[in-house]
N, C-alpha and C positions, 0 to 999 in steps of 0.2 A: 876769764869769767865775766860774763855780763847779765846785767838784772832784769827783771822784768817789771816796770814800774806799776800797773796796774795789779797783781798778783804776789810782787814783793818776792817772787821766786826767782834762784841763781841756778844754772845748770853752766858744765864745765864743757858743755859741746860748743866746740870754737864754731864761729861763723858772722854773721851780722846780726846789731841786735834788734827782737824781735820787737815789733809796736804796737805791743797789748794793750798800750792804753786808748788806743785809736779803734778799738774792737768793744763790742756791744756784747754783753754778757748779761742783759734782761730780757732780752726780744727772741723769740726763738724763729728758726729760718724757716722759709715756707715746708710745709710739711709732704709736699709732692716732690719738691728735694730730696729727699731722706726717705722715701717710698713711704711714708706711714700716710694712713686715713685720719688718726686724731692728732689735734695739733697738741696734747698734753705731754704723748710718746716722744716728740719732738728733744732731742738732747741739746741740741747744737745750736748756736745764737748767734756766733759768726764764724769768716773764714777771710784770711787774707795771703795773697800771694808773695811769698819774696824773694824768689829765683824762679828759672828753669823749671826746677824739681821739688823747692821749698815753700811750704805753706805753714800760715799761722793758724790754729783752729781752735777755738771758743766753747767751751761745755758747760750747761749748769745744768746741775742733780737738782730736784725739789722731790720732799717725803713723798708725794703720791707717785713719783713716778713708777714703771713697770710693775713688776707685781707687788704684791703687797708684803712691806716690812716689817721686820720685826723691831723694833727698839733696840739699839745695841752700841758697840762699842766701836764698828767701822762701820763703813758703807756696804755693798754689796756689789763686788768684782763684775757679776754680770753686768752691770751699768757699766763698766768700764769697755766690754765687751762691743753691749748693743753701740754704744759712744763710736768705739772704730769703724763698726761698721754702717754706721750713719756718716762717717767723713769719708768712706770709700764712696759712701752713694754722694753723696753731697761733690765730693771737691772731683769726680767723673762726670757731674751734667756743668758746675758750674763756672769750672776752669781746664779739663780735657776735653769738652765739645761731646759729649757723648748723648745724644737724644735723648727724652726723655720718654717715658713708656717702652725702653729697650727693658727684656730680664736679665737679671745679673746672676752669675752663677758664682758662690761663695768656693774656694777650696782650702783655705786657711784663714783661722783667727786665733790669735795669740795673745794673751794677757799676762805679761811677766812681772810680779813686784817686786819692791824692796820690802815690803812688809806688807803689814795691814792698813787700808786706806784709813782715813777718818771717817769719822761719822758726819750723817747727811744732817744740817743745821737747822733750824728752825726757818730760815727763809730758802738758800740755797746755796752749794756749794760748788761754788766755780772753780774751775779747772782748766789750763790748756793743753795743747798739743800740736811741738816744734814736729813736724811731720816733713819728711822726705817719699813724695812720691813719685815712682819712674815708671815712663813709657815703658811698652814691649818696645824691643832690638830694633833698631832700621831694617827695614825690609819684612818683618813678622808679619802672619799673614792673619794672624789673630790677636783682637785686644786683649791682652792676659796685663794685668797690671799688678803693683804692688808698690806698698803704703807700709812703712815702720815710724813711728813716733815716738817722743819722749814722753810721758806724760808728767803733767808739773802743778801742784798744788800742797797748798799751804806752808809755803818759804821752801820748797824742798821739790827732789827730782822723787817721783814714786814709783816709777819702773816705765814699762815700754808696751807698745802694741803693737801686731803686727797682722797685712790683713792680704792676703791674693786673692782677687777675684777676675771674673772676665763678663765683660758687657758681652751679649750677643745677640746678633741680627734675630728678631721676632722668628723668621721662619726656619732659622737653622736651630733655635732652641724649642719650636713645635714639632721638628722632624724629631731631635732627641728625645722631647717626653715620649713620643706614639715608640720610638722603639722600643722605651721601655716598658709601655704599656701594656705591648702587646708578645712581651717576652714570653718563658717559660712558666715564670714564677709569678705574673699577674693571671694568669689562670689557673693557678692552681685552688684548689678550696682552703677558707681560711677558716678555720674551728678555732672557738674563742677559747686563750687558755685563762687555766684556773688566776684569780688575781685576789690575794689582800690588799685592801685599803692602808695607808697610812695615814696618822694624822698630822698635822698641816706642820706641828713643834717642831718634829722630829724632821725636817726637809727644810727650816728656816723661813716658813711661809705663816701667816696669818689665816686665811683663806684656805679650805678644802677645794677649792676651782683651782688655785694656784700650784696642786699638787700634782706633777709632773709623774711620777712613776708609781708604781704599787708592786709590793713584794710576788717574786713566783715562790709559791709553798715546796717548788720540789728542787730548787737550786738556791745552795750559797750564794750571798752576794748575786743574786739575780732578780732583775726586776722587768715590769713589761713598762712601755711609754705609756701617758693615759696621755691621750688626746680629749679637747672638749675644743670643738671648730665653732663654737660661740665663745669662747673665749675674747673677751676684747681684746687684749692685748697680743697673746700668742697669734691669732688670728685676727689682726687690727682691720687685715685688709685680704681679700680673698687669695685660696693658694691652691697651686693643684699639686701640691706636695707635701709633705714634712717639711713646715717651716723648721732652718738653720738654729734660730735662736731656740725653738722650741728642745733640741736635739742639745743647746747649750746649756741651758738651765738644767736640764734633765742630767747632764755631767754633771754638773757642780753638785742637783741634790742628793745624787749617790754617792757620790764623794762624804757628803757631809754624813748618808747613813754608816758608808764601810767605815770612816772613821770611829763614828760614835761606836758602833757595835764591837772595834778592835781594838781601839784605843780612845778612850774618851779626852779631849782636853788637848787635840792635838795641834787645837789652832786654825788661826783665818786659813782660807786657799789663798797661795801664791801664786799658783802659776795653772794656767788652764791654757790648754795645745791642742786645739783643737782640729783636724784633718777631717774634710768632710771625702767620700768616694761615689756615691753615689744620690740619687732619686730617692724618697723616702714615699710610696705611697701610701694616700690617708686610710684605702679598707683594709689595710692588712696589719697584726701584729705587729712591735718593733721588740724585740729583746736588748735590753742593756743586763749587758757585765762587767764586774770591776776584778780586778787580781791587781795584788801589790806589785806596784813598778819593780825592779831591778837594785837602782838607787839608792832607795834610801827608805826611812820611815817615813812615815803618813804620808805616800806617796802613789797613786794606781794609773794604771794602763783604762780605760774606760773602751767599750767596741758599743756600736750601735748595731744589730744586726736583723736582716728582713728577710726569711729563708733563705735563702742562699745566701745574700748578697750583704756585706759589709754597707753603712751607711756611712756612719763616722765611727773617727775613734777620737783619744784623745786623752794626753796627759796629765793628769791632778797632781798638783803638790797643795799640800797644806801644814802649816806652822811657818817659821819665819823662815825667809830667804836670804840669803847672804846681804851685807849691807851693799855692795856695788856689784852689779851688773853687766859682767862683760858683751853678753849676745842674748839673743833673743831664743826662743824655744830649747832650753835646757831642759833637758828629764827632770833635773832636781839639782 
């Protein structure tokens, strides 16, 4: 076991120990790192290398960050989320050589707990992340990477993340969008379906702009995505897709309705699994559905879906998770 002197946190993953106190936790990294346009969005404050494959990584949460909070009693898991996926972009330009203005294509993010985070503090709440990231295979003919992390804040381990993505060449990620583009199902006609509003309580948001999905009247447990492409923050920075995290949020706030509607009081989320499969384009509908996982209580399967075609899906657990953590994307 060894400490972390700046952070006062102990985690029992043997190796060398880490030198938090040598890392900057006020300053946030340049913000073309982390692909964001504002430098508020910015999560990440530093990063240090200490093998091969091992890196130190730096986060601080402040209240305004992402969208707008409610007042409460932990933090909000999606932070923990956009967080991984700001150290996939960050520690691939800044210590895998990976050019900058390359597109990154997400196909997993995983956010495992041991419980409920803490709440975000009046100034900020700093956080690390002991992260092991590995090359593709010798000889691959594609950059496909992957990143799992500890995450460690407030004297204690609080679970793990986990992130695959693949950098790829400008022109072989323009041939991918035009095929889909010009698919089957981008020409088909899109008739707007019918949509209830929800308000902002009921989704864990402040903001009617921050409210990701709206009820369909003629399915349980179904909702459509509300997109708003002036969104600052979902749309920080221009996209010729369904932005990733937009498709994240929108998990976790279904989650928070199918609970409330089925079970009220069923507790923070623990675990969000998310599997992205596809393109999300911006003029067409997106349907989300939830149905209870397999597993266990307050638990759902989540799909993101664009006529035909699956976008994402992904795992919801919510109430406590086991106190230790053996592996990373557990159903439940």
């Amino acid at each position: 076991m060894y400490v972390i002197p700046e952070l006062g946190m102990r985690t029992d993953r043997p190796g060398p120990e880490l030198h938090w106190g040598r890392l900057d936790f006020d300053h946030r990294v340049p913000r073309e790192s982390v692909h964001k346009a504002a430098e508020a969005e910015v999560f990440l404050t530093d990063a240090e290398r200490l093998g091969d494959e091992r890196f130190a990584v730096a986060a601080a949460w402040r209240r305004d960050h992402y969208l707008g909070h409610e007042d409460g009693p932990a933090a909000d898991p999606v932070l923990l989320a956009e967080t991984a996926r700001q150290t996939a972009i960050h520690l691939s330009h800044r210590f895998l050589d990976v050019p900058h203005r390359m597109p990154f294509v997400l196909s997993t993010l995983t956010v495992d707990l041991t419980g409920a985070l803490p709440p975000l503090g009046p100034r900020h709440l700093s956080l690390g992340l002991d992260v092991v990231c590995r090359p593709p295979a010798e000889g691959a003919r594609r950059l496909r990477l992957e990143l799992q992390a500890d995450v460690l804040v407030q004297h204690r381990r609080a679970g793990r993340v986990r992130v695959h993505w693949e950098p790829m060449e400008p022109r072989r990620y323009a041939l991918l969008r035009r095929r889909v583009e010009r698919g089957p199902e981008a020409r088909k006609p899109r008739p707007a379906p019918p949509r209830v509003p929800l308000p902002p309580a009921r989704v864990g948001r402040l903001s009617e702009r921050d409210v990701l999905i709206e009820t369909d009247p003629l399915r349980a447990n179904g909702w459509w995505l509300r997109l708003d492409q002036e969104h600052p923050v979902i749309f920080d920075h221009e996209s010729d897709h369904v932005p990733g995290m937009a498709l994240v949020e929108a998990f976790r706030q279904a989650s928070q309705v199918a609970v409330a509607d089925g079970e009220p009081g069923a507790g923070a989320l623990t675990l969000l699994d998310v599997r992205f499969t596809a393109f999300g384009e911006l003029n067409a509908p997106v349907a989300i559905t939830a149905e209870p996982a397999e597993c266990g209580e307050s638990s759902f399967t989540i799909h993101a879906h664009q006529g035909g075609r699956e976008l994402a899906r992904a795992t919801v657990r919510r109430g406590m998770a086991e106190p230790a953590l053996t592996r990373l994307g557990t159903a439940c």
